[in-house]
N, C-alpha and C positions, 0 to 999 in steps of 0.2 A: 504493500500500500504506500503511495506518495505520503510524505510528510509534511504536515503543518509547520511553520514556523513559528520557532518558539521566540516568545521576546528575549530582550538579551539580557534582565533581570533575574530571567530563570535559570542562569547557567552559572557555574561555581566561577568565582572572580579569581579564576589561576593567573599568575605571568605567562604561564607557555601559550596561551592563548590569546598572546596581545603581540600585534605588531607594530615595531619602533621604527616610526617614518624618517628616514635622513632627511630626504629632500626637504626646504625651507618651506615653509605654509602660506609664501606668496608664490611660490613656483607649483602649486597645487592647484589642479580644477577646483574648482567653488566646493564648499563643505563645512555642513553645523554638525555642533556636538549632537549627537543622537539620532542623527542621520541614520537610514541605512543603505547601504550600495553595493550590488556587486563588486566581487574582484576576483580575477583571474592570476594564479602565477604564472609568469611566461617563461622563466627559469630561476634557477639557484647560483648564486654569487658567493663565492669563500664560504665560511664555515656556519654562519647562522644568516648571511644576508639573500635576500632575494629579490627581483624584480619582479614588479605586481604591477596590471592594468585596471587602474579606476577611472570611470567615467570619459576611457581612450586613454588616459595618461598613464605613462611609465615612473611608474614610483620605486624609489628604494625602500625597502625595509628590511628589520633586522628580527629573527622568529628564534624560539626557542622548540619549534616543532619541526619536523621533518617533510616539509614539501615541496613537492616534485611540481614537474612544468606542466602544465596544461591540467590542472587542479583550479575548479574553481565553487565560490561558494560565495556568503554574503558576509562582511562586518561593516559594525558600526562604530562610526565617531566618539570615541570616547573621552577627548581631550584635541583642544587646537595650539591650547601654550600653557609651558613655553616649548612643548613640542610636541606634532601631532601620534594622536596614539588610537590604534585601528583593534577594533578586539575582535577575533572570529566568531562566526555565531553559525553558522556550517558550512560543513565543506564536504566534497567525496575526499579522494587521494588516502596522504595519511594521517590525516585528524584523525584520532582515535576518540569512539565514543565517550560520551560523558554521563557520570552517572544523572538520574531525575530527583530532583527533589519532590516533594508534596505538591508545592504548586502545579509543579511542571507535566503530574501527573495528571492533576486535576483539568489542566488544557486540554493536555492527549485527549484526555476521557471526553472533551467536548467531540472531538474530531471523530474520534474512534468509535465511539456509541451515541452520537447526536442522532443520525438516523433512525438505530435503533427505540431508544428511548422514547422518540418524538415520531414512530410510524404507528399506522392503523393496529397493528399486532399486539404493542405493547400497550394503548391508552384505551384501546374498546371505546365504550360509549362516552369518554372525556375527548373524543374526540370532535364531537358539535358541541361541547362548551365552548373551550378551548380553541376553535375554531382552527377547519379544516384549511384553508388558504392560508391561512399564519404558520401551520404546521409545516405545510410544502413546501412554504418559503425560507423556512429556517434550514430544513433540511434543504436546499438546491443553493442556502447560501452556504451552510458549513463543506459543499462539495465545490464550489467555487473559489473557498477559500486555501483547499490541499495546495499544499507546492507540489507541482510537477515536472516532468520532463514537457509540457506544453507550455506551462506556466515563466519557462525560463526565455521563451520568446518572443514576451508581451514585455514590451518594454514600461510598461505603467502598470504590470502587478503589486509591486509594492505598494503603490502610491492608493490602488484602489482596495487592498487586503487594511491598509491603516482606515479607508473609510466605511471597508463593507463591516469589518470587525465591529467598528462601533467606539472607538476609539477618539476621535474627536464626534461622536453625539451630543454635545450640548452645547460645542461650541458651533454647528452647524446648524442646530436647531435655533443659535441665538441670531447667527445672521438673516434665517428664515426669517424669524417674528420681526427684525428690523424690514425686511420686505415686503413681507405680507402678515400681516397682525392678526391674532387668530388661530395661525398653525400651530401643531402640537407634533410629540414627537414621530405619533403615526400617519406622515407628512415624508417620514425618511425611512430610507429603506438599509438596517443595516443589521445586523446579529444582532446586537444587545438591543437594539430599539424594539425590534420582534420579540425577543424576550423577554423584556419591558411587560409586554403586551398579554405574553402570556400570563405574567407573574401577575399583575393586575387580575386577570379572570381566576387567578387559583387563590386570590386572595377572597372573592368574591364567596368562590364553593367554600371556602375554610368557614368563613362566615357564614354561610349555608345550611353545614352538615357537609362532614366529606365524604363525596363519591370513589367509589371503588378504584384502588390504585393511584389514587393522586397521592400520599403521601411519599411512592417514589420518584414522580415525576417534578412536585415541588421541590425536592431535594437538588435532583440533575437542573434544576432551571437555576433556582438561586444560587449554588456552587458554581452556576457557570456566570454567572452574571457576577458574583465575585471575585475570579479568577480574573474576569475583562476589565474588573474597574481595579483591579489590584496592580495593573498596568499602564493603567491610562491616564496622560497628562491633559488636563483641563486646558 
């Protein structure tokens, strides 16, 4: 199965995992801290150095990991001064796997059982609460959101995985209401907004009387909607 991308908060803050830019940070294509971008290694220079292509440019950097040319994956900005500092967040070659913490589990389990959890199989009759169009939508968004070998040739995956995720939700909702007054969040179309939405209607049944198997599906809903905002910069 393709992998989601994990944010870069979920991965253990090693050194071997960070690379140390030589080149000065005016001799760099454009880059904010927190960024994230592609990069490719294009070969290995002496003993720990290598030369990497961001954004078309030829950077040097300096790794405490073992990789080989034509190795490519994503890091993000972790520092611009007093000198820029690049940290991997995946690669093929030979980045060796990283163990998962809790949170990071908790992600997977969106990606990995979102389907599940949230198909006609698992919710029976919460499924006309809950509402069947919300449903398919969460599910066709968490399949939109896998990284894949497709996914690496849409030049604005990333850009649209920070919005389908739900990631900036509030601050997009506030430019909404500056445009059109009135909107609310189910106006945007994004994972947690959908979620949002559900969480809203199982709040509803709680208050109700609970219907049969919703107490595992509220669990999967607010763990994951926890996991997104435990992430996410305002």
């Amino acid at each position: 199965m393709p992998l989601p991308i994990l944010p870069a908060n979920l991965s253990p803050h090693s050194v071997k995992h960070l690379l140390h830019i030589q080149n000065r940070v005016n001799a760099l294509p454009p880059l904010s801290v927190g960024e994230v971008v592609q990069a490719t290694v294009v070969e290995k220079v002496g003993g720990k150095g290598v030369l990497i292509d961001v954004k078309g440019a030829r950077i040097l950097a300096e790794s405490e990991l073992s990789l080989k040319g034509g190795t490519k994956g994503f890091v993000r900005v972790e520092q611009l001064l007093p000198r820029v500092i690049l940290r991997i967040l995946q690669s093929g070659g030979e980045i060796p796997p990283r163990p998962l913490s809790s949170d990071s589990k908790d992600f997977l389990n969106i990606f990995m059982n979102g389907s599940r959890e949230l198909g006609r199989e698992g919710l029976g009759e919460l499924v006309s609460y809950l509402g069947k169009q919300d449903l398919e939508d969460i599910r066709g968004m968490i399949r939109s959101l896998v990284f894949s070998e497709q996914s690496t040739h849409n030049p604005l995956f990333l850009k649209e995985y920070v919005h389908k995720i739900g990631y900036l939700l509030e601050g997009t909702l506030k430019k909404l209401l500056e445009r059109k007054p009135g909107s609310d969040r189910s106006d945007i179309k994004s994972l947690k907004a959908l979620l949002l939405r559900i969480s809203d209607r199982l709040d509803i049944l709680e208050k109700n009387g609970n219907a049969p198997g919703m107490e595992k599906i509220a669990r999967f809903v607010r763990s994951s909607l926890s996991v997104i905002e435990s992430q996410q910069v305002l």
